[in-house]
BAFI-3210 file (N, C-alpha, C; in Angstrom, 3 decimals, decimal comma, padded with zeros to 6 digits):
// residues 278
n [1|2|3|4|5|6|7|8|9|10|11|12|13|14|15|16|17|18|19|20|21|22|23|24|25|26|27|28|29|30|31|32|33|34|35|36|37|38|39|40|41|42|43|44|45|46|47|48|49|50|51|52|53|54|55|56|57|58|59|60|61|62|63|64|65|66|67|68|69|70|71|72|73|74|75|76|77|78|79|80|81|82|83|84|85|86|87|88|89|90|91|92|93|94|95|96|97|98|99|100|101|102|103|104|105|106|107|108|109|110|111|112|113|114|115|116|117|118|119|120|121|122|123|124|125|126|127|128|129|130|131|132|133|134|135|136|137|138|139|140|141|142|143|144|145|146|147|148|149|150|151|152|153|154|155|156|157|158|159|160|161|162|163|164|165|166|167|168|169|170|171|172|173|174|175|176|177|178|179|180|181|182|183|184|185|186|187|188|189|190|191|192|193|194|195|196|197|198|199|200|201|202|203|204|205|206|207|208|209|210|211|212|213|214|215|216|217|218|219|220|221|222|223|224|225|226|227|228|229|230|231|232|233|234|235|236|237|238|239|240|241|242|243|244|245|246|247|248|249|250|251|252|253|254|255|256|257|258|259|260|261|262|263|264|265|266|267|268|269|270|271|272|273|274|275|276|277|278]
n.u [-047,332|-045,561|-042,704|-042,391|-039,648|-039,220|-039,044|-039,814|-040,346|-038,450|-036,629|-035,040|-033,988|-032,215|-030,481|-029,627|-028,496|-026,690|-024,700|-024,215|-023,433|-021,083|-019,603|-018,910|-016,983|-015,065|-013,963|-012,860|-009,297|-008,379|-006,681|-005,605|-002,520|-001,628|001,421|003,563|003,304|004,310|002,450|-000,627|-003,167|-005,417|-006,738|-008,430|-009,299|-009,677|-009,629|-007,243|-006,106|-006,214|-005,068|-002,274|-000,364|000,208|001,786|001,932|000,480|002,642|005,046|005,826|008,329|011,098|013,548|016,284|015,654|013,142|012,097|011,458|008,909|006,288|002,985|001,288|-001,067|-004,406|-006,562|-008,617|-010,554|-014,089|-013,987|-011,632|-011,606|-011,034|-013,800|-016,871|-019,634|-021,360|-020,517|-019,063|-015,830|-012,996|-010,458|-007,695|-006,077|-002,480|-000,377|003,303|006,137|008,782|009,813|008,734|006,188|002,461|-000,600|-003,543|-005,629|-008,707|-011,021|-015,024|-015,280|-013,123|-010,802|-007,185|-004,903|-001,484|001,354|004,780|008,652|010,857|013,630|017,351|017,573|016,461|012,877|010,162|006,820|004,287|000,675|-000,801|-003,329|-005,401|-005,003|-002,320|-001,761|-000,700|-001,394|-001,084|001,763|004,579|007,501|010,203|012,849|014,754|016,869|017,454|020,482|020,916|018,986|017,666|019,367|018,044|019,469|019,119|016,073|012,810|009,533|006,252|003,327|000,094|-003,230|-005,432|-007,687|-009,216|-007,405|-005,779|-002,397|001,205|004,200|007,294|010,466|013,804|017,040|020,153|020,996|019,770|017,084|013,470|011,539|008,202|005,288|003,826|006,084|008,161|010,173|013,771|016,764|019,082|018,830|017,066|013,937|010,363|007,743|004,889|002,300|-000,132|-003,189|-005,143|-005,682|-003,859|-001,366|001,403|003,718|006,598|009,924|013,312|016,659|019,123|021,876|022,987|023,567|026,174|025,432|022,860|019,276|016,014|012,945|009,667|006,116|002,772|-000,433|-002,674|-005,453|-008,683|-010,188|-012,897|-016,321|-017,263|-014,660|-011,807|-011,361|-012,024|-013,118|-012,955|-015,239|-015,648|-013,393|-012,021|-010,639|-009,639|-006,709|-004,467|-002,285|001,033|003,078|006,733|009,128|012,552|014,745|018,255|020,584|019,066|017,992|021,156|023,945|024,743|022,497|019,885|017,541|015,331|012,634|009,728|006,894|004,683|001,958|-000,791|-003,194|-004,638|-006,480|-003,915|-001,498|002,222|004,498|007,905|009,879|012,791|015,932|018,125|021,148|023,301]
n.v [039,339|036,588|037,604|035,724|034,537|035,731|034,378|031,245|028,431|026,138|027,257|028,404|026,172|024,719|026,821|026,838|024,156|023,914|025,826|023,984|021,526|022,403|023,855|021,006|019,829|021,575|020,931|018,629|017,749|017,241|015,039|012,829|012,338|009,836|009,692|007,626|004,385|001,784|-001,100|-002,962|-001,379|-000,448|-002,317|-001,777|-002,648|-005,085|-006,591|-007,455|-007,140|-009,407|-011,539|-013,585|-014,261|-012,582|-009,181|-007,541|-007,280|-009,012|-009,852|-012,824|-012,546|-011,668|-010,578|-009,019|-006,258|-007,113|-006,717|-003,922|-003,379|-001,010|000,877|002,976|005,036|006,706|008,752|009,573|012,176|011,880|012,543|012,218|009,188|005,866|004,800|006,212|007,519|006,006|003,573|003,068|002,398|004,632|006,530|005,644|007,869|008,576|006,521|007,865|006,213|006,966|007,584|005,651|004,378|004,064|002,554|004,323|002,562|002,619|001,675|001,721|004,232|005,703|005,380|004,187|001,869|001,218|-001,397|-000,844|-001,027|001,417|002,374|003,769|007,574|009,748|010,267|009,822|010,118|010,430|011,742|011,796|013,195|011,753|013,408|013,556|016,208|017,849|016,189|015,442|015,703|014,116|013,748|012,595|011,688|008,965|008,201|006,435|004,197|001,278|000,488|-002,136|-001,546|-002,105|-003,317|-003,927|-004,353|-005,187|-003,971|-005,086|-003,815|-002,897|-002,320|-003,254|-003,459|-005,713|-008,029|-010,754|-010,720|-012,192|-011,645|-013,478|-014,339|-015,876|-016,463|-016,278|-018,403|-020,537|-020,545|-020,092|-017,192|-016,564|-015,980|-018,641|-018,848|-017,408|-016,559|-016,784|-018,371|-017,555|-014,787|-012,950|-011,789|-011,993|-009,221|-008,972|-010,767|-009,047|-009,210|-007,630|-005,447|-003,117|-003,848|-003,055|-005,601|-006,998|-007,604|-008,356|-007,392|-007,439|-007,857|-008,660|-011,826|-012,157|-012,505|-013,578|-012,382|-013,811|-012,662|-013,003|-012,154|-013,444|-013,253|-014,480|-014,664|-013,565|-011,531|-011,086|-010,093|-012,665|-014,013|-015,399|-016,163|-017,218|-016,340|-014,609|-012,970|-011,183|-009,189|-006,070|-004,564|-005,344|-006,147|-006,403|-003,681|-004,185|-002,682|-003,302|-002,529|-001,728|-001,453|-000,417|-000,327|001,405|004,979|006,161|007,664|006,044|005,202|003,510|002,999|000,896|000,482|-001,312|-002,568|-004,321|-006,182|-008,058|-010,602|-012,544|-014,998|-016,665|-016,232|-016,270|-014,397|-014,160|-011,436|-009,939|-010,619|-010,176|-008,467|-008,516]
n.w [016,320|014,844|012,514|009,240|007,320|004,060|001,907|000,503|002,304|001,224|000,637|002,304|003,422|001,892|001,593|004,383|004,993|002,617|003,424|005,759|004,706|003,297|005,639|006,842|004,557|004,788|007,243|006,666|005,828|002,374|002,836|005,200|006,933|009,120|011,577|011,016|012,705|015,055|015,310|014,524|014,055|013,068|010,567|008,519|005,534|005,917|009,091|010,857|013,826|015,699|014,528|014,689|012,821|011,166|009,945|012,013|015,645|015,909|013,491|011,509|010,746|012,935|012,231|010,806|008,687|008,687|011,132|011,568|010,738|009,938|010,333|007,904|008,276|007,580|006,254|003,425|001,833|000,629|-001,961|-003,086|-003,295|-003,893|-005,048|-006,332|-003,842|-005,401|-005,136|-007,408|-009,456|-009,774|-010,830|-008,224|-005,956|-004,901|-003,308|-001,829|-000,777|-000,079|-002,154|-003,635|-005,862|-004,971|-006,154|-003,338|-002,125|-000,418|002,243|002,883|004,159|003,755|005,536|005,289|005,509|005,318|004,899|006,281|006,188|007,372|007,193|009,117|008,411|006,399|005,478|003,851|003,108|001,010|-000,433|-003,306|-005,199|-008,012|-010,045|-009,786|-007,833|-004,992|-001,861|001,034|002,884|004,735|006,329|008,025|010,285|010,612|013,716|015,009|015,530|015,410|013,703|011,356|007,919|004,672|002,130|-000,203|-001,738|-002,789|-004,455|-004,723|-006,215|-007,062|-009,758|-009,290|-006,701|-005,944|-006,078|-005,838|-005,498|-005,953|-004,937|-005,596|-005,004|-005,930|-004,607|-004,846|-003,359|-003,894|-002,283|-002,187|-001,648|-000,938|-000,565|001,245|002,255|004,043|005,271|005,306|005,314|004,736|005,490|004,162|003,503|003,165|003,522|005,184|003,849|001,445|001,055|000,948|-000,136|-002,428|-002,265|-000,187|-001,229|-000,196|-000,629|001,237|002,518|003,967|004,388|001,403|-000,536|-002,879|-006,410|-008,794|-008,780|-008,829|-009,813|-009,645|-010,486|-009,469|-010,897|-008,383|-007,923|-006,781|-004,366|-002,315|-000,733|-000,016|000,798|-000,865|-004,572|-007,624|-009,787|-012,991|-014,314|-012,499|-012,554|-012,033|-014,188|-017,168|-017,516|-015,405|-014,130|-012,625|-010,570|-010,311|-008,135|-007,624|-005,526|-004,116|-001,097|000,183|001,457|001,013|000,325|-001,956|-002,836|-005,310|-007,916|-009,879|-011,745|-013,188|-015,044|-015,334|-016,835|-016,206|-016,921|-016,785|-014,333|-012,685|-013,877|-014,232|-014,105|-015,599|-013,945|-013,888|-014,012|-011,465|-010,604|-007,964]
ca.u [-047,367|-044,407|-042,305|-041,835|-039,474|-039,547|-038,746|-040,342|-039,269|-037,566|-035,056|-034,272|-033,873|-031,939|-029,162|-029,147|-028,230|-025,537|-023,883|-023,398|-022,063|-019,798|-018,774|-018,362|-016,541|-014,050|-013,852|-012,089|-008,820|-008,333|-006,238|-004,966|-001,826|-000,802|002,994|003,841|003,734|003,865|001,084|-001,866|-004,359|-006,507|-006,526|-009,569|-010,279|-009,923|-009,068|-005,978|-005,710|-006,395|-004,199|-000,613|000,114|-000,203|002,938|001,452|001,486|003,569|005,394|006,327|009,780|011,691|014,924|016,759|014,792|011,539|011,502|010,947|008,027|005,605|002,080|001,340|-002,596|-004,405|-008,091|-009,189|-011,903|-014,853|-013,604|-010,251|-011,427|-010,980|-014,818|-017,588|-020,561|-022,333|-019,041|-018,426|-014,377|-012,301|-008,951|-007,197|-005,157|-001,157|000,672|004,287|006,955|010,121|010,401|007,909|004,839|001,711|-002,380|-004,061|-007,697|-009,411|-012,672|-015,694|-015,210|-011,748|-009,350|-006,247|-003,479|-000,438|002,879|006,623|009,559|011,473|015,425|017,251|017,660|015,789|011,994|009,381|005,461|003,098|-000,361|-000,940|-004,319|-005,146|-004,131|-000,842|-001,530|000,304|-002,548|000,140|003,381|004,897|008,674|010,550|014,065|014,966|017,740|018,084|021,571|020,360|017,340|018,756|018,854|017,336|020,740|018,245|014,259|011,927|008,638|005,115|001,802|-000,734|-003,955|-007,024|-007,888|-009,445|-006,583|-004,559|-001,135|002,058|005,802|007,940|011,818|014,771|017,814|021,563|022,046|018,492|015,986|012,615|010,662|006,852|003,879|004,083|007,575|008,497|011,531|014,970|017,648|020,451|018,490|016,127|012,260|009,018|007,066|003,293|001,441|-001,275|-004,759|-007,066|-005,465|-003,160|-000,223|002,756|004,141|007,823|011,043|014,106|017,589|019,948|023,476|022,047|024,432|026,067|024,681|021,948|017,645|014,763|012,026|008,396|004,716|001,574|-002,046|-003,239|-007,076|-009,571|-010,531|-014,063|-016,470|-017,206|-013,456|-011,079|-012,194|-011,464|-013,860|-012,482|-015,646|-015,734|-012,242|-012,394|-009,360|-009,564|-005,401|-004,188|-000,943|001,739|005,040|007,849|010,536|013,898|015,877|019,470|021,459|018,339|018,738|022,664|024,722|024,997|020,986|019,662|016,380|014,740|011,369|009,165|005,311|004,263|000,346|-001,316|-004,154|-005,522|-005,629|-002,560|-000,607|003,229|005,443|009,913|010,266|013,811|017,499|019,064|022,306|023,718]
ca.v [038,214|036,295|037,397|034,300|034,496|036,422|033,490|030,015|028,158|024,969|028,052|028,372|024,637|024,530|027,662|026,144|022,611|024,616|026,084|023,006|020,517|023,425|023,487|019,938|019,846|022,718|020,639|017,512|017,825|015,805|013,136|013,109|011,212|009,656|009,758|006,014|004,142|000,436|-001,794|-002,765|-000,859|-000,210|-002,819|-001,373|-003,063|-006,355|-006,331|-008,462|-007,581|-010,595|-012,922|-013,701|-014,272|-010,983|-008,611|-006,344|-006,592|-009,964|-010,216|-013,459|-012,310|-011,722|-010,636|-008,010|-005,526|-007,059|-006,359|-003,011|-002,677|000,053|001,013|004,253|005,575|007,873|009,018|010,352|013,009|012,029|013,253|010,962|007,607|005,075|004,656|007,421|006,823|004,802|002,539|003,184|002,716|005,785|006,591|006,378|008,897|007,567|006,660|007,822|006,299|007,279|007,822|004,380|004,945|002,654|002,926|003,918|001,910|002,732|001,304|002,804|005,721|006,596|004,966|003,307|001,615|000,079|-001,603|-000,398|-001,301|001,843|002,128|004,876|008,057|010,499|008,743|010,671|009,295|011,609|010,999|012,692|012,722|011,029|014,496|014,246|016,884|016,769|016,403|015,541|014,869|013,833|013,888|012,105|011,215|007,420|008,622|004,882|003,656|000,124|-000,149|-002,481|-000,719|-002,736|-003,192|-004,575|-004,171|-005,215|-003,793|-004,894|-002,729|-002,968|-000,907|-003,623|-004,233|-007,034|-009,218|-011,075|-010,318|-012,494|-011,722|-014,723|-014,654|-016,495|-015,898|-016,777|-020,103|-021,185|-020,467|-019,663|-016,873|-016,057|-016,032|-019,792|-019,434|-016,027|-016,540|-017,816|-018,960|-016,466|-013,500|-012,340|-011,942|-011,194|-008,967|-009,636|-011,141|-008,514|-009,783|-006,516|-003,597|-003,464|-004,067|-003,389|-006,485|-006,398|-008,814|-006,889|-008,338|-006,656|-008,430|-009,672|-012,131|-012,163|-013,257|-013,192|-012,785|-014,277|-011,876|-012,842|-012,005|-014,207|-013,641|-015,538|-015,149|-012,814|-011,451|-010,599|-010,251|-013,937|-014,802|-016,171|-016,651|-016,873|-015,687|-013,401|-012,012|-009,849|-008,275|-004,535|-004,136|-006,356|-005,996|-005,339|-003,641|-004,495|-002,004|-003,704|-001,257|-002,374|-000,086|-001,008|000,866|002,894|005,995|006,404|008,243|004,965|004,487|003,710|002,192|000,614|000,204|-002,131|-002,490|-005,849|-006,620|-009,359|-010,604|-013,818|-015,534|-017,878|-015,465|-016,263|-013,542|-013,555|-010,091|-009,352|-011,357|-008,781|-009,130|-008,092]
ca.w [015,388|014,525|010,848|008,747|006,052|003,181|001,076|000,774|003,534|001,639|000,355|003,211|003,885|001,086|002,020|005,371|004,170|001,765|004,872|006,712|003,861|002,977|006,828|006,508|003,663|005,052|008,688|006,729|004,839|001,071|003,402|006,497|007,526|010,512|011,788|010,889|013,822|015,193|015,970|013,506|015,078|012,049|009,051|007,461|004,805|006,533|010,255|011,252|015,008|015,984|014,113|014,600|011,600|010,366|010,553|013,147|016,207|016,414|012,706|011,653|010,245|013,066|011,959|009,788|008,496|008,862|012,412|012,206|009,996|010,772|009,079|007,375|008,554|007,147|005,564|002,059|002,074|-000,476|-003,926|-003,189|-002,746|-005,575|-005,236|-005,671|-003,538|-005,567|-005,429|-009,117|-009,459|-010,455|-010,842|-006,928|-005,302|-005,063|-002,152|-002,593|000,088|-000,158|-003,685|-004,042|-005,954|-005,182|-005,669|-002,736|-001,639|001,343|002,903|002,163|005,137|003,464|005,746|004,984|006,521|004,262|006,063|005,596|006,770|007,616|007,573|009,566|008,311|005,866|005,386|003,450|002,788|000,247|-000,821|-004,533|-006,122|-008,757|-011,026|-009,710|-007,120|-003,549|-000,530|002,160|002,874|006,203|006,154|009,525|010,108|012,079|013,826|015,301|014,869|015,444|012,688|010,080|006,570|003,812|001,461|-001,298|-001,658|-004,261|-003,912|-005,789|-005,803|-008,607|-009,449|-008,888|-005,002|-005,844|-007,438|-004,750|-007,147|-004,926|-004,941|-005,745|-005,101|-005,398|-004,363|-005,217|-003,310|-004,327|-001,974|-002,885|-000,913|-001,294|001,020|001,719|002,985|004,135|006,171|004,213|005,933|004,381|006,178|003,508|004,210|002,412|004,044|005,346|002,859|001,586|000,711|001,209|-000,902|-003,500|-001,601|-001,291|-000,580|-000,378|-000,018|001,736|002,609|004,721|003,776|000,481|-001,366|-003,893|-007,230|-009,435|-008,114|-010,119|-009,093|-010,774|-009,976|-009,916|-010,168|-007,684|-007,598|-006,192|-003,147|-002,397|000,152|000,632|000,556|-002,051|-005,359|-009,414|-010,925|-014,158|-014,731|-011,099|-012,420|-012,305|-015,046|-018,384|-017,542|-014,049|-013,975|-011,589|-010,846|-009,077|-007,838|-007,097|-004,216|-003,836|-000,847|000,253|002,428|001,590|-000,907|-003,202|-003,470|-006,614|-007,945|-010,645|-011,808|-014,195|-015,056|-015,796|-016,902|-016,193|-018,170|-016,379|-012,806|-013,103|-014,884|-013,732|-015,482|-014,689|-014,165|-014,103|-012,853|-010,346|-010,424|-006,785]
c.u [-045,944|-044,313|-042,218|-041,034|-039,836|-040,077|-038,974|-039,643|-038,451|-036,698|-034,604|-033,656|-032,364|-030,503|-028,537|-028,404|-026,546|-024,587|-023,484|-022,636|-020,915|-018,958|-018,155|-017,415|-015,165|-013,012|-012,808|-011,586|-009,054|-007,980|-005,630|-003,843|-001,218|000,816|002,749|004,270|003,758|002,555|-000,083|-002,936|-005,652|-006,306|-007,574|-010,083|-010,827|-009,057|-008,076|-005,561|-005,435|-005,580|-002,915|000,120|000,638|001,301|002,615|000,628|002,744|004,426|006,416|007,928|010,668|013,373|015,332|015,889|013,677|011,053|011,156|010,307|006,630|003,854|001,969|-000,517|-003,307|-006,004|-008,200|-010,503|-012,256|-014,476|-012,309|-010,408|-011,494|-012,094|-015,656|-018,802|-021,945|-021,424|-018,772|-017,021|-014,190|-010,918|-008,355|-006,130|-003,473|-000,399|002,589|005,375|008,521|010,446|009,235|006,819|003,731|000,092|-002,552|-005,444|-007,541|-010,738|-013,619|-016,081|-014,008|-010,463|-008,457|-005,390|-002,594|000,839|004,132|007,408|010,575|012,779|015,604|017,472|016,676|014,223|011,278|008,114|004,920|002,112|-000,387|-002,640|-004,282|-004,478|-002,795|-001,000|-001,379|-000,756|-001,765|001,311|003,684|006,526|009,635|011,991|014,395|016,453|018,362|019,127|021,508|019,497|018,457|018,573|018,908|018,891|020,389|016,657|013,896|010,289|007,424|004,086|001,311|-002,507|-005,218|-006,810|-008,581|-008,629|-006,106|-003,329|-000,094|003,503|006,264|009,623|012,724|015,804|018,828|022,097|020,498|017,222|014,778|011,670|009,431|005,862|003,967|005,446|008,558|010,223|012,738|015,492|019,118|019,993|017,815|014,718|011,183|008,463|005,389|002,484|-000,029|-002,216|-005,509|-006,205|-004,379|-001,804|000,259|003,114|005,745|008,974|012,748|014,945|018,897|021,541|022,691|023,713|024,751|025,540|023,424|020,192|017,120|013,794|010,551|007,353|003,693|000,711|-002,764|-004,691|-007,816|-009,735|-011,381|-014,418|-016,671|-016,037|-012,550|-011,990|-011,669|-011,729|-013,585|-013,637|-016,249|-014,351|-012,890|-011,769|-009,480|-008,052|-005,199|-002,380|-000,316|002,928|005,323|009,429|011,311|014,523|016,917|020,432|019,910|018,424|020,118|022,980|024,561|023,359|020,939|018,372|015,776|013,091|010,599|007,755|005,618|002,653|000,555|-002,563|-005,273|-005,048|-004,753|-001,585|001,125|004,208|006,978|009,652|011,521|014,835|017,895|020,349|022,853|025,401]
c.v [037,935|036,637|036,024|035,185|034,822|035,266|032,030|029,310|026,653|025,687|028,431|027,230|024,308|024,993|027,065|024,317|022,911|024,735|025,147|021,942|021,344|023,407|022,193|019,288|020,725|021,675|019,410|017,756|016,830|014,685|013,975|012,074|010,736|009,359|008,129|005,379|002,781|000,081|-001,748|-002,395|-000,811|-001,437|-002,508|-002,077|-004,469|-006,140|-007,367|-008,300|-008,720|-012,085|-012,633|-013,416|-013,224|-009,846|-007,936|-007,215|-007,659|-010,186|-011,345|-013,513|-011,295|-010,597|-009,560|-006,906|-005,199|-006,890|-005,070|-002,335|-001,783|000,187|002,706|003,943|006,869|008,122|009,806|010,855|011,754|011,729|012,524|010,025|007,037|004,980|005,358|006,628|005,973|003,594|002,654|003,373|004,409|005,832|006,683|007,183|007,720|007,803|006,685|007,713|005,925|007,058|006,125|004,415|003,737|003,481|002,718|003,662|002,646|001,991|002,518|004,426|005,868|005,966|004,161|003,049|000,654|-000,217|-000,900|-000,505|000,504|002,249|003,532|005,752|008,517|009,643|010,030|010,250|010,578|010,809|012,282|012,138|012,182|011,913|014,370|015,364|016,617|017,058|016,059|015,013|014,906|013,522|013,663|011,648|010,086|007,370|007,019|004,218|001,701|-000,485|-000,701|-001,332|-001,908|-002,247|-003,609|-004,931|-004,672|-005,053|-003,932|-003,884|-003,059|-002,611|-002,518|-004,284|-005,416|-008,219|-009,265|-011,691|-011,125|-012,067|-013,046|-013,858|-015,360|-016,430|-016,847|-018,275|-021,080|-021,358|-019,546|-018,712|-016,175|-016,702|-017,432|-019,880|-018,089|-015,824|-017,531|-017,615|-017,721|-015,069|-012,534|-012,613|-011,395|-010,655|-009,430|-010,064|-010,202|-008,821|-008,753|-005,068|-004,644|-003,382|-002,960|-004,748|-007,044|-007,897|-007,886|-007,966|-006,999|-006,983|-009,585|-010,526|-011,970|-012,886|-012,728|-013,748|-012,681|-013,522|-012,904|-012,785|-012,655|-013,945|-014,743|-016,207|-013,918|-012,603|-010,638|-010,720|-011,668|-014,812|-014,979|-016,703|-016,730|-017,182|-014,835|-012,127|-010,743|-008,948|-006,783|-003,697|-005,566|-006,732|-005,005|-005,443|-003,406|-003,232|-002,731|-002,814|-002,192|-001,093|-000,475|000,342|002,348|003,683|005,528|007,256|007,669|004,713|004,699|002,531|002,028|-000,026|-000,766|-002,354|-003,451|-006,130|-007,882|-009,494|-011,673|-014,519|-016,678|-017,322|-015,596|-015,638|-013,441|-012,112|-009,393|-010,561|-010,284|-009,382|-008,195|-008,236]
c.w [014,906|012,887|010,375|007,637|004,552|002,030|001,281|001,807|003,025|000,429|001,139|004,098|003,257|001,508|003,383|005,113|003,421|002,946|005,547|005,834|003,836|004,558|006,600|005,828|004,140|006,229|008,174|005,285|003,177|001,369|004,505|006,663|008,888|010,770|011,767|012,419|014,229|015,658|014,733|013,861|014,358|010,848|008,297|006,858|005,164|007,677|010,955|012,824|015,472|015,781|014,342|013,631|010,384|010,975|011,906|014,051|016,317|014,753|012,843|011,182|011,486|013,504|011,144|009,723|008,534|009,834|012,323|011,327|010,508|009,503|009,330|007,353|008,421|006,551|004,306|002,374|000,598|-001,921|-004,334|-003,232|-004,262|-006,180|-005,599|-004,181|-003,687|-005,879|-006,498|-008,717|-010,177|-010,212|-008,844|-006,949|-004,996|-003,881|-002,243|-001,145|-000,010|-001,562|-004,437|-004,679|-006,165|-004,900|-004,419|-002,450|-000,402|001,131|002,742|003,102|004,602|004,242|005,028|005,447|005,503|005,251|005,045|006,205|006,443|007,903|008,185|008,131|007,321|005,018|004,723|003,517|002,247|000,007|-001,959|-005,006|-007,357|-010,217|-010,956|-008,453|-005,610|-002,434|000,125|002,194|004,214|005,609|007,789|009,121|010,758|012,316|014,884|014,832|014,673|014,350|011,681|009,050|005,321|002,642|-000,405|-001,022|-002,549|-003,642|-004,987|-005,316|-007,211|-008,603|-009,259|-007,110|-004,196|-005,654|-006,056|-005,630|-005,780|-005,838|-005,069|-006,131|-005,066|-005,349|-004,895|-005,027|-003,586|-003,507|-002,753|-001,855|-001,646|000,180|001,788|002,590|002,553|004,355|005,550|005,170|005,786|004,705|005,500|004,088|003,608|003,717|004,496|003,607|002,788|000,348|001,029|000,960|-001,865|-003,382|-000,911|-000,475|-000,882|000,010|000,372|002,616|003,091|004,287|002,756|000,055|-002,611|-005,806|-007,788|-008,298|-008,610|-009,613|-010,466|-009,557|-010,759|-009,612|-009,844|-007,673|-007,080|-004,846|-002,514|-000,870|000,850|000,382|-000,586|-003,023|-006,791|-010,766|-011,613|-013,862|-013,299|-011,287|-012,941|-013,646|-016,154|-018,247|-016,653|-014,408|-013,083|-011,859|-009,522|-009,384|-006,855|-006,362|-003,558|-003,089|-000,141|001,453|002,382|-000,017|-001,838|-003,399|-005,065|-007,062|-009,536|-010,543|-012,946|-014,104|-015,860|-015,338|-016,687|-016,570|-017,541|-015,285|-012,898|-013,775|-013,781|-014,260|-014,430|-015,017|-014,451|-013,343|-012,725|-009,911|-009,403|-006,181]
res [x|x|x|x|x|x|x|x|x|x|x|x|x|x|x|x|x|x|x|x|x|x|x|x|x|x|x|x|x|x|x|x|x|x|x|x|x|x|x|x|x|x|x|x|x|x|x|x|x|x|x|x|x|x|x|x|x|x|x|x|x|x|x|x|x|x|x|x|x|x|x|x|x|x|x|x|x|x|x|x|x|x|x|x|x|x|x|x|x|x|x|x|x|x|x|x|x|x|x|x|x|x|x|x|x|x|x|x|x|x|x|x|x|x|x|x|x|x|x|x|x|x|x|x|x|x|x|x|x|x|x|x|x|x|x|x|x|x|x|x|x|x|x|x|x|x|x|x|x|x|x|x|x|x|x|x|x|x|x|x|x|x|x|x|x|x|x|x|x|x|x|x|x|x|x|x|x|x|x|x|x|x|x|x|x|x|x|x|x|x|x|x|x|x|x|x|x|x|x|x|x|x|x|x|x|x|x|x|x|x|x|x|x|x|x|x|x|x|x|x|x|x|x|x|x|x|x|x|x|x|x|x|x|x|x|x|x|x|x|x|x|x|x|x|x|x|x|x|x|x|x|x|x|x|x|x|x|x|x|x|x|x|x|x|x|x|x|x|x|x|x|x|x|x|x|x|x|x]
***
């Protein structure tokens, strides 16, 4: 005659069950990152293969620095994502590149993919939980004597992944760059325009001129599942806050960077952030 089990059999359902989440759980780090690489292979939260338009794989900038922007890919276990699984928000985990610090989203399996333009030499990328504590770091050198180097940056990010938040610059002899009109003439360039995370969305100038730059950021509007929208009461944040980091000189002896947090309160919100005097 066959033994059964000493012990009811849905305690043993139960221990067995234990054992394999816990495998599970063991089998996949807090995040994983991928070595930054070209090509938009993943856009997660919204998938951009397909379009041109889109930095990756064809970016419409070209030129200077913006040619050789790259994306940073990667997964959050579970207990990291901005979401739980009953989507309830929570604090996200922080993407930190090269000294840059920006919320990261993912889709609701954890991936994420953000762009970056890369200059040579010493490059870092971390992901920190939302404690502050360090789940990975990847650390690469771009020993490319060729890659421009970004001689002046300004970089936004801001914590709701709803908000479609835009960069607005203008420069010394009076052009104006933002999403509408990426590409200036004196060899500056916004980066891709991002609509499906919380940026970063960046403007980066290789032989900047001299003179003063009007930097400001506008909430634009929403961005849901059925598209563009601006409706207040779907905001996740009563007051989404923006940081724009300034990086003058980066990767060299002379780097040096500034930072600023600027709320915004309501869609239309057009705030000057700073004149950069260059």
């Amino acid at each position: 005659m066959t033994a059964f089990p000493s012990r009811p059999w849905w305690r043993l359902c139960v221990a067995l069950w234990a054992v394999a989440a816990a495998g599970a759980a063991a089998a996949m780090p807090p995040a994983t990152l991928e070595a930054p690489s070209g090509g938009w292979n993943r856009g997660t939260l919204t998938d951009h293969s397909g379009d041109g338009a889109v930095a990756y794989p064809n970016p419409p900038i070209d030129r200077g620095v913006q040619a050789g922007r790259t994306l940073i890919r990667g997964r959050l276990a579970a207990e990291h994502r901005a979401r739980d699984a009953n989507r309830r928000p929570r604090t996200p985990p922080t993407l930190v590149v090269n000294g840059n610090p920006m919320p990261l989203y993912s889709d609701a399996d954890g991936h994420f993919a953000r762009p970056y333009a890369f200059g040579p030499g010493s490059n870092s990328v971390e992901i920190r939980s939302a404690d502050g504590q360090p789940l990975r770091r990847l650390q690469f050198f771009e020993a490319d004597p060729g890659r421009p180097r970004a001689q002046l940056r300004a970089i936004l990010a801001w914590d709701d992944d709803q908000a479609e938040v835009d960069l607005h610059v203008l420069t010394p002899d009076g052009q104006h760059a933002f999403w509408a009109h990426p590409v200036l003439a004196n060899g500056g360039g916004m980066d891709v325009d991002s609509v499906d995370g919380a940026g970063p969305e960046m403007f980066s100038m290789t032989a900047p001129l001299r003179g003063p730059y009007q930097l400001y950021v506008n909430y634009w509007g929403n961005f849901g599942d059925a598209g563009y929208h601006f409706d207040e009461s779907t905001r996740q944040k009563k007051i989404i806050t923006c940081r724009i980091t300034l990086v003058f000189h980066e990767n060299t002896p002379q780097e040096r960077r500034e930072s600023f947090v600027v709320p915004l309160r309501k869609i239309g919100d057009l705030t000057h952030v700073k004149t950069v005097m260059f």
